[in-house]
FIKOLZA-1660 file (N, C-alpha, C; in steps of 0.1 Angstrom, whole numbers, plus 5000, padded with zeros to 4 digits):
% residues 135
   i   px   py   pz ch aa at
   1 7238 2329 9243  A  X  N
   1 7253 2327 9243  A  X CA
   1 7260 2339 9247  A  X  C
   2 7272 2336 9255  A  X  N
   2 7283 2348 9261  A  X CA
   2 7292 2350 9250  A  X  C
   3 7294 2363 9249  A  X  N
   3 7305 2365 9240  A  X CA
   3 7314 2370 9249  A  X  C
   4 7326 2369 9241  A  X  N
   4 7339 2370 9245  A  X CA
   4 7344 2381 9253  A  X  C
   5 7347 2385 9260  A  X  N
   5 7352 2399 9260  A  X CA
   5 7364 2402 9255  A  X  C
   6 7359 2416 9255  A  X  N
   6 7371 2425 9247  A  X CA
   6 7385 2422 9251  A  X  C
   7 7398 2421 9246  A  X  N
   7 7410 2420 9251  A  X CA
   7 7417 2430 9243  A  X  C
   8 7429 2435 9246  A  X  N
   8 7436 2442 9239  A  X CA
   8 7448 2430 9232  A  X  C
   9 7453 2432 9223  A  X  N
   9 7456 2421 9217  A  X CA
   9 7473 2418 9218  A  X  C
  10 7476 2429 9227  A  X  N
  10 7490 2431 9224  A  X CA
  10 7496 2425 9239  A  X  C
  11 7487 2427 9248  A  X  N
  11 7485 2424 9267  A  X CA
  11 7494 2407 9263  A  X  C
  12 7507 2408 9270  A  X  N
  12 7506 2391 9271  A  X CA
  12 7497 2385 9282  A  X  C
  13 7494 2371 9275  A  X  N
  13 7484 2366 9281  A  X CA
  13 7490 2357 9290  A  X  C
  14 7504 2355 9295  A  X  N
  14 7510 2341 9304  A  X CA
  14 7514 2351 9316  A  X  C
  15 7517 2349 9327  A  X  N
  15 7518 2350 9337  A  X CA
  15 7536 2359 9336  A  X  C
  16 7545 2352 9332  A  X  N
  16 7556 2351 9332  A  X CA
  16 7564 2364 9328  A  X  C
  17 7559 2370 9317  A  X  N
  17 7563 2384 9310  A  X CA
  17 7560 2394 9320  A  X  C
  18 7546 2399 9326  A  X  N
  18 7546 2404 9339  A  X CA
  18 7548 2407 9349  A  X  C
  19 7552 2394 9352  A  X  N
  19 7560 2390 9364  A  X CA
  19 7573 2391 9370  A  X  C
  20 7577 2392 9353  A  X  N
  20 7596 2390 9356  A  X CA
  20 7593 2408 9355  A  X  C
  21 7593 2415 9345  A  X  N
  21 7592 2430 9343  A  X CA
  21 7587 2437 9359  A  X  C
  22 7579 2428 9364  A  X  N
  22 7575 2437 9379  A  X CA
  22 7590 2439 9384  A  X  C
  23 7590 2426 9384  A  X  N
  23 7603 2425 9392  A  X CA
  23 7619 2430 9390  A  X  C
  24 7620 2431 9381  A  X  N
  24 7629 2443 9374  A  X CA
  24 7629 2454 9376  A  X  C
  25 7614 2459 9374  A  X  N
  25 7608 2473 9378  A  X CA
  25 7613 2470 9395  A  X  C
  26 7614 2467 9404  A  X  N
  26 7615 2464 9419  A  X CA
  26 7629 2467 9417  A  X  C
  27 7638 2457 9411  A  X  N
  27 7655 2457 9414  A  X CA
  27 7659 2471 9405  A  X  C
  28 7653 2476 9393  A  X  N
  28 7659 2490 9390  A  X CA
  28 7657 2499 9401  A  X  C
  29 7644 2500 9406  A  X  N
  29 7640 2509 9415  A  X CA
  29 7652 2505 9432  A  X  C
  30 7653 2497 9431  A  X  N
  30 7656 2494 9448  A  X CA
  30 7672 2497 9446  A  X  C
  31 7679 2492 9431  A  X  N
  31 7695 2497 9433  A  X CA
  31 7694 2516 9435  A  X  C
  32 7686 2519 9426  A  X  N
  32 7687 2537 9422  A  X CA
  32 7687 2538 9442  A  X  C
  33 7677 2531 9447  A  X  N
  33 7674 2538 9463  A  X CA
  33 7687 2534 9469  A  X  C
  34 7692 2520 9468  A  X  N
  34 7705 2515 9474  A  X CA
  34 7716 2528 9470  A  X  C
  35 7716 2530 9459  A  X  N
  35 7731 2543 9458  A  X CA
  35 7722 2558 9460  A  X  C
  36 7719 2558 9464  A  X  N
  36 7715 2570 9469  A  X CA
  36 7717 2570 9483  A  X  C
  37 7711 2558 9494  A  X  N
  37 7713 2551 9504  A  X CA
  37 7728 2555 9507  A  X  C
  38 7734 2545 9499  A  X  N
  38 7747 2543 9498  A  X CA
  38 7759 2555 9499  A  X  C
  39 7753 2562 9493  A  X  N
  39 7762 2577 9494  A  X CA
  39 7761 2586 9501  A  X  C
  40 7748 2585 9507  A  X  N
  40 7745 2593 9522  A  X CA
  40 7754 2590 9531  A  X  C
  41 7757 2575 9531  A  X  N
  41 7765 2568 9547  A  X CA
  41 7777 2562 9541  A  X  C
  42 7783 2567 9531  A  X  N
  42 7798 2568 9527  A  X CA
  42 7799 2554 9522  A  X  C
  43 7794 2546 9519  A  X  N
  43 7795 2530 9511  A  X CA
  43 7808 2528 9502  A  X  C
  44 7811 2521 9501  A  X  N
  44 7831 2523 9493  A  X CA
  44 7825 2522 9483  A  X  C
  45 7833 2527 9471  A  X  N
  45 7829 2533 9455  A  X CA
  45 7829 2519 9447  A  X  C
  46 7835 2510 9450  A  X  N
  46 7835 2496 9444  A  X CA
  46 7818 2492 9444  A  X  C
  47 7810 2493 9459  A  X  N
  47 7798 2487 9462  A  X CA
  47 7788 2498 9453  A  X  C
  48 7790 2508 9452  A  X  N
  48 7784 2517 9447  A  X CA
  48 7782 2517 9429  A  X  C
  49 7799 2516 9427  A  X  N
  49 7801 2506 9412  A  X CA
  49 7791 2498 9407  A  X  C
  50 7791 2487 9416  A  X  N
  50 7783 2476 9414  A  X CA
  50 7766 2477 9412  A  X  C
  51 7763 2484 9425  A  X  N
  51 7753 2490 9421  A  X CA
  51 7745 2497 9411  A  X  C
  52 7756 2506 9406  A  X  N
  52 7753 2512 9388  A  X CA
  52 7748 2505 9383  A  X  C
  53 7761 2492 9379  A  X  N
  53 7754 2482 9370  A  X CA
  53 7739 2474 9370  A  X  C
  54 7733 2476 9379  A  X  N
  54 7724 2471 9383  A  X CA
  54 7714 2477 9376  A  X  C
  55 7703 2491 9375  A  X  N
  55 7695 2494 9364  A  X CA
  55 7699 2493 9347  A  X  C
  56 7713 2499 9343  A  X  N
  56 7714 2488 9330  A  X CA
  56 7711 2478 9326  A  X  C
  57 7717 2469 9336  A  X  N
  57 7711 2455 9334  A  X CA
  57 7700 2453 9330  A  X  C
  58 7687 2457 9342  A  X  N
  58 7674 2453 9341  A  X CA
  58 7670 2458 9330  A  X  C
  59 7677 2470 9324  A  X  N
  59 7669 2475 9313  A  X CA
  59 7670 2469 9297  A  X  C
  60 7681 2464 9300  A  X  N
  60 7687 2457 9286  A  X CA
  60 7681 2445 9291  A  X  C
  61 7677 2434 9305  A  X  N
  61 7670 2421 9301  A  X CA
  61 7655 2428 9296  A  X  C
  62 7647 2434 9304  A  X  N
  62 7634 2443 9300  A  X CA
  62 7635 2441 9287  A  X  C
  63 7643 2447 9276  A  X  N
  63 7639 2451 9266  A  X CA
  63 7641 2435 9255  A  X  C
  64 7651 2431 9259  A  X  N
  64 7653 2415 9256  A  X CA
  64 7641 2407 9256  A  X  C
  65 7632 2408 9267  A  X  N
  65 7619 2399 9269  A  X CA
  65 7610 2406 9261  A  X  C
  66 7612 2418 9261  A  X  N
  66 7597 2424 9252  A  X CA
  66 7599 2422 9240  A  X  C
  67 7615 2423 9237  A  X  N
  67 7614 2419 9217  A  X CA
  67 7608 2406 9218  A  X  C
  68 7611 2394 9224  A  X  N
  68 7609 2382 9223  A  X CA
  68 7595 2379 9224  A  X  C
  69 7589 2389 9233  A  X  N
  69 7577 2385 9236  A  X CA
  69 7569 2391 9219  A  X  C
  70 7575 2407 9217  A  X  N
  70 7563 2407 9202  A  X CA
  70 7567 2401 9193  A  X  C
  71 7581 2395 9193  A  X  N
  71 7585 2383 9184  A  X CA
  71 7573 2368 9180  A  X  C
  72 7569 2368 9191  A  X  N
  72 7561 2359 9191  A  X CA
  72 7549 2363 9189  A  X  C
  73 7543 2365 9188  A  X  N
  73 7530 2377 9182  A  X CA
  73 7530 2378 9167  A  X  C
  74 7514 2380 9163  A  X  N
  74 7514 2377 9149  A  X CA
  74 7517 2391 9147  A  X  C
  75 7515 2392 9127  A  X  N
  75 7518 2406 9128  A  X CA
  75 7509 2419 9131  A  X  C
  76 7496 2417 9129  A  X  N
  76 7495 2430 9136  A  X CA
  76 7497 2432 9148  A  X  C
  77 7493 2425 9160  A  X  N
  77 7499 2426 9170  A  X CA
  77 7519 2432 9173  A  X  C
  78 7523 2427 9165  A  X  N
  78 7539 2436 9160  A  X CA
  78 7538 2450 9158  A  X  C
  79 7529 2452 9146  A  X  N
  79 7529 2462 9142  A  X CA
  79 7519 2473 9152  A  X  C
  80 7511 2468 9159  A  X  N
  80 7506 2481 9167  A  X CA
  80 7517 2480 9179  A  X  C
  81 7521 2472 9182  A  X  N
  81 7531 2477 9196  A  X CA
  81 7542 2482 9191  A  X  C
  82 7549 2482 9179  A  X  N
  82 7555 2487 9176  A  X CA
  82 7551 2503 9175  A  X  C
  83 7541 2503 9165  A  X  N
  83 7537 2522 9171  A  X CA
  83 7533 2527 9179  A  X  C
  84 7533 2520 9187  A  X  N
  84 7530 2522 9204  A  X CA
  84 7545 2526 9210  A  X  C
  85 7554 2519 9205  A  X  N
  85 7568 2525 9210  A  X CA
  85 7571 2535 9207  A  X  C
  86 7571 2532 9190  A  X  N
  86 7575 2544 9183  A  X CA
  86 7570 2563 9193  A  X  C
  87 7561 2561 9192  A  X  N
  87 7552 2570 9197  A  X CA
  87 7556 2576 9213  A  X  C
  88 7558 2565 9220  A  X  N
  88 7562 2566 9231  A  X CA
  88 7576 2573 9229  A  X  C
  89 7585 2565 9220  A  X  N
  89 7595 2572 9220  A  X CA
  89 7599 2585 9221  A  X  C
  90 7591 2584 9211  A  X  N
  90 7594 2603 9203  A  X CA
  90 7587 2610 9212  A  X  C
  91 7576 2608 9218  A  X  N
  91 7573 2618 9230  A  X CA
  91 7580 2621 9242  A  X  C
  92 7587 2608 9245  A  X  N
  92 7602 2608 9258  A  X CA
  92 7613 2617 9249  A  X  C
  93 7616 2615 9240  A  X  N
  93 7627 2623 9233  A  X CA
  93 7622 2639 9232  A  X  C
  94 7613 2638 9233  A  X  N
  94 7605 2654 9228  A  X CA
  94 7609 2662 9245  A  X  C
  95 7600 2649 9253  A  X  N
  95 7603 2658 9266  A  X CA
  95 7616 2659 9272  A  X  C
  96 7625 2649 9270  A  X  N
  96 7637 2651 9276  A  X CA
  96 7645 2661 9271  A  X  C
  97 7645 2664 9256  A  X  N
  97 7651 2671 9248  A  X CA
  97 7647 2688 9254  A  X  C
  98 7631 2687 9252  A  X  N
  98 7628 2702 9258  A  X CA
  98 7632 2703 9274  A  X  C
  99 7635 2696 9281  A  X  N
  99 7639 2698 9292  A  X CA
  99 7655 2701 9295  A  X  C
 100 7663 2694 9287  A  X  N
 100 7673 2698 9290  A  X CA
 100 7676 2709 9283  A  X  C
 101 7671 2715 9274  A  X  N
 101 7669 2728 9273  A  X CA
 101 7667 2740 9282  A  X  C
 102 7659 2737 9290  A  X  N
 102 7652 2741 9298  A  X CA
 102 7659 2742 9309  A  X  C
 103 7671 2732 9311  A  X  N
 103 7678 2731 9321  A  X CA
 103 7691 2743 9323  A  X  C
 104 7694 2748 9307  A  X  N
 104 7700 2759 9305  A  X CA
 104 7697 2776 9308  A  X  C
 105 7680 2772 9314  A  X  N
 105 7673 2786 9314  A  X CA
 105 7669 2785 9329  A  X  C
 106 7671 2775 9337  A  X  N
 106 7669 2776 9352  A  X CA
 106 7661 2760 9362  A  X  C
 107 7654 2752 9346  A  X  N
 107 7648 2740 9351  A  X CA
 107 7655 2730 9361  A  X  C
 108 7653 2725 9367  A  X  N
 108 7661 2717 9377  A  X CA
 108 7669 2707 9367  A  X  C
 109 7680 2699 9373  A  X  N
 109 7685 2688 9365  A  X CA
 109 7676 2677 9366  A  X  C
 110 7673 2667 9352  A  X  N
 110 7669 2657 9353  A  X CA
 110 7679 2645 9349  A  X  C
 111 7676 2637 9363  A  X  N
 111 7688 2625 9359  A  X CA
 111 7685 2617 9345  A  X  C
 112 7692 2610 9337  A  X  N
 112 7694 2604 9325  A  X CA
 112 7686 2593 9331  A  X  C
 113 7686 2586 9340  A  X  N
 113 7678 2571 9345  A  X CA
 113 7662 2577 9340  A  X  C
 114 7660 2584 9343  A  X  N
 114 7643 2589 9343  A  X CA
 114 7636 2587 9329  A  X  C
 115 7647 2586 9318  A  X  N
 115 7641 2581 9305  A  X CA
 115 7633 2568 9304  A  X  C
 116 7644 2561 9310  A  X  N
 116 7636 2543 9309  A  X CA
 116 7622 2544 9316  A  X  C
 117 7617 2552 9331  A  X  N
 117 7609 2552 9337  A  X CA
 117 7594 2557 9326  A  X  C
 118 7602 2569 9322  A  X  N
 118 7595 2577 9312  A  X CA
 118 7589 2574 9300  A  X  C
 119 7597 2563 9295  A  X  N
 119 7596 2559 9282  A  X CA
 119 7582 2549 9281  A  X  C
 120 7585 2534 9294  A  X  N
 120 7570 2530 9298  A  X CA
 120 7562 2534 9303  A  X  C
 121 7560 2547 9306  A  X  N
 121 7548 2556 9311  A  X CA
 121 7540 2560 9305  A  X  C
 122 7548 2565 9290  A  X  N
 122 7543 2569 9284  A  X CA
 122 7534 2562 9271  A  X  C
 123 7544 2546 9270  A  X  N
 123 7541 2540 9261  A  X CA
 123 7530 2536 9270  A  X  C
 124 7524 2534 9283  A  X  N
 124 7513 2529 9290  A  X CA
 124 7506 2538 9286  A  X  C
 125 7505 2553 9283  A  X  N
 125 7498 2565 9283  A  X CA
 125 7490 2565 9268  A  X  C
 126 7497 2561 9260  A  X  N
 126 7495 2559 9243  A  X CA
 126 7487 2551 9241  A  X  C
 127 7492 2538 9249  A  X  N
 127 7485 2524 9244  A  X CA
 127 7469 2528 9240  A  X  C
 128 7464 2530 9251  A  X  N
 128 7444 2529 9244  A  X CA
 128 7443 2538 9232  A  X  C
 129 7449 2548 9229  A  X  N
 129 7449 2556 9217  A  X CA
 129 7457 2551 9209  A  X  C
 130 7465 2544 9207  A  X  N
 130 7473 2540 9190  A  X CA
 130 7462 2526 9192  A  X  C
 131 7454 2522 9187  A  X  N
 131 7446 2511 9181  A  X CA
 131 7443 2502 9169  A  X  C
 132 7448 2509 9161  A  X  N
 132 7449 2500 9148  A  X CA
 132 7466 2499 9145  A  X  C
 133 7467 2495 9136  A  X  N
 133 7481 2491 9125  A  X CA
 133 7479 2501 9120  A  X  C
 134 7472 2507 9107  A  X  N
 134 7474 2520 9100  A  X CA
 134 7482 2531 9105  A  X  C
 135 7484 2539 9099  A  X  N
 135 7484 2556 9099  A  X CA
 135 7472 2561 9108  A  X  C
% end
Protein backbone atom coordinates (compact mmCIF):
# COMPACT_ATOMS: atom_id res chain seq x y z
CA UNK A 1 0.00 0.00 0.00
CA UNK A 2 0.93 3.87 -0.98
CA UNK A 3 0.95 6.25 1.61
CA UNK A 4 0.01 9.54 1.38
CA UNK A 5 2.35 12.22 0.87
CA UNK A 6 3.49 14.72 2.90
CA UNK A 7 1.42 18.08 2.61
CA UNK A 8 1.86 21.15 4.50
CA UNK A 9 -1.34 21.68 6.01
CA UNK A 10 -1.79 25.27 5.86
CA UNK A 11 -1.21 25.28 1.45
CA UNK A 12 -4.85 25.86 0.22
CA UNK A 13 -5.83 22.96 -1.47
CA UNK A 14 -8.65 24.73 -4.30
CA UNK A 15 -7.37 26.33 -7.19
CA UNK A 16 -9.13 29.72 -6.51
CA UNK A 17 -7.01 31.34 -3.45
CA UNK A 18 -3.90 31.12 -5.74
CA UNK A 19 -5.15 32.20 -8.44
CA UNK A 20 -6.86 35.24 -7.50
CA UNK A 21 -3.58 36.33 -5.18
CA UNK A 22 -1.32 35.67 -8.44
CA UNK A 23 -3.25 37.94 -9.97
CA UNK A 24 -3.31 40.67 -7.58
CA UNK A 25 0.28 40.13 -7.25
CA UNK A 26 0.21 41.08 -11.37
CA UNK A 27 -2.31 44.28 -10.92
CA UNK A 28 -0.15 45.60 -7.64
CA UNK A 29 2.93 45.06 -9.58
CA UNK A 30 1.65 46.42 -13.10
CA UNK A 31 -0.09 49.79 -11.40
CA UNK A 32 3.46 50.57 -9.28
CA UNK A 33 5.06 50.12 -13.20
CA UNK A 34 2.00 52.15 -14.80
CA UNK A 35 2.91 55.34 -12.33
CA UNK A 36 6.22 55.14 -12.73
CA UNK A 37 5.46 54.76 -16.59
CA UNK A 38 3.14 57.45 -16.07
CA UNK A 39 5.32 60.12 -14.65
CA UNK A 40 8.09 59.64 -17.04
CA UNK A 41 5.65 60.84 -20.03
CA UNK A 42 3.72 63.48 -17.92
CA UNK A 43 0.17 61.35 -17.48
CA UNK A 44 -2.43 64.09 -15.85
CA UNK A 45 -2.38 63.70 -11.93
CA UNK A 46 -6.11 62.44 -11.86
CA UNK A 47 -4.79 59.18 -14.02
CA UNK A 48 -2.01 58.85 -11.75
CA UNK A 49 -4.50 59.28 -8.63
CA UNK A 50 -6.21 56.52 -9.76
CA UNK A 51 -3.56 54.55 -10.15
CA UNK A 52 -2.39 54.87 -6.42
CA UNK A 53 -5.48 53.50 -5.55
CA UNK A 54 -4.82 50.56 -7.23
CA UNK A 55 -2.02 48.53 -4.91
CA UNK A 56 -4.19 49.41 -1.70
CA UNK A 57 -6.81 47.91 -3.04
CA UNK A 58 -5.18 44.61 -3.97
CA UNK A 59 -3.69 44.63 -0.69
CA UNK A 60 -6.66 45.03 1.47
CA UNK A 61 -8.72 42.33 -1.02
CA UNK A 62 -5.29 39.98 -0.50
CA UNK A 63 -5.57 40.19 3.02
CA UNK A 64 -9.58 39.78 3.03
CA UNK A 65 -9.15 36.29 1.20
CA UNK A 66 -6.43 35.04 3.40
CA UNK A 67 -8.45 35.80 6.73
CA UNK A 68 -11.35 33.97 5.06
CA UNK A 69 -9.35 31.39 3.75
CA UNK A 70 -7.57 30.56 7.54
CA UNK A 71 -11.06 31.16 8.69
CA UNK A 72 -11.89 28.19 7.26
CA UNK A 73 -9.29 25.98 8.51
CA UNK A 74 -9.33 23.99 11.57
CA UNK A 75 -7.47 25.22 14.45
CA UNK A 76 -4.16 24.26 14.26
CA UNK A 77 -3.89 25.06 10.86
CA UNK A 78 -5.05 28.81 12.29
CA UNK A 79 -2.76 28.67 14.70
CA UNK A 80 0.48 27.85 12.78
CA UNK A 81 -0.29 30.39 10.00
CA UNK A 82 -0.94 32.57 12.32
CA UNK A 83 2.73 32.38 13.67
CA UNK A 84 3.82 32.28 10.45
CA UNK A 85 2.58 35.85 10.17
CA UNK A 86 3.30 36.92 13.35
CA UNK A 87 6.88 36.09 12.62
CA UNK A 88 6.92 37.44 9.30
CA UNK A 89 5.77 40.43 10.68
CA UNK A 90 8.01 41.30 13.18
CA UNK A 91 10.88 40.53 10.87
CA UNK A 92 9.43 43.16 8.03
CA UNK A 93 9.05 45.61 10.98
CA UNK A 94 12.56 44.84 12.24
CA UNK A 95 13.96 45.38 8.73
CA UNK A 96 12.08 48.39 7.76
CA UNK A 97 12.55 49.98 11.07
CA UNK A 98 16.46 49.30 10.89
CA UNK A 99 16.38 50.72 7.50
CA UNK A 100 14.94 53.72 7.90
CA UNK A 101 17.26 54.34 10.35
CA UNK A 102 19.77 53.73 8.26
CA UNK A 103 18.29 56.07 5.89
CA UNK A 104 19.40 58.88 8.32
CA UNK A 105 23.10 57.76 8.15
CA UNK A 106 23.26 57.55 4.18
CA UNK A 107 21.03 54.20 3.14
CA UNK A 108 19.12 54.85 0.03
CA UNK A 109 15.29 55.64 0.46
CA UNK A 110 13.01 52.67 0.62
CA UNK A 111 9.51 53.19 -0.76
CA UNK A 112 6.67 52.30 1.92
CA UNK A 113 4.99 49.84 -0.97
CA UNK A 114 8.04 47.45 -0.39
CA UNK A 115 6.53 46.31 3.00
CA UNK A 116 3.46 44.37 1.54
CA UNK A 117 6.14 42.75 -1.03
CA UNK A 118 8.31 42.08 1.98
CA UNK A 119 6.01 40.99 4.32
CA UNK A 120 5.02 37.71 1.85
CA UNK A 121 8.53 36.97 1.27
CA UNK A 122 9.26 36.72 4.27
CA UNK A 123 6.30 34.90 5.59
CA UNK A 124 7.30 32.42 2.40
CA UNK A 125 10.84 32.46 3.95
CA UNK A 126 9.53 31.26 7.64
CA UNK A 127 6.96 28.96 6.52
CA UNK A 128 9.21 25.55 6.49
CA UNK A 129 10.63 26.62 9.84
CA UNK A 130 7.65 27.66 12.07
CA UNK A 131 6.08 23.89 12.01
CA UNK A 132 4.18 23.21 14.90
CA UNK A 133 1.49 25.30 16.95
CA UNK A 134 3.66 25.48 20.14
CA UNK A 135 6.33 27.76 21.28
Amino acid sequence: MMEAPLETPSWPRGWNYPTVAVLLWALFLAALAAIGFGRHYGWPAPALWALALVPPATVAIQFVIAYRLIARQDEFVRALTTKRMIVAAGLAIIIVTGWSVGESVGLPHLPAWFIYPLFWGLFGMVTPFVRGSTP
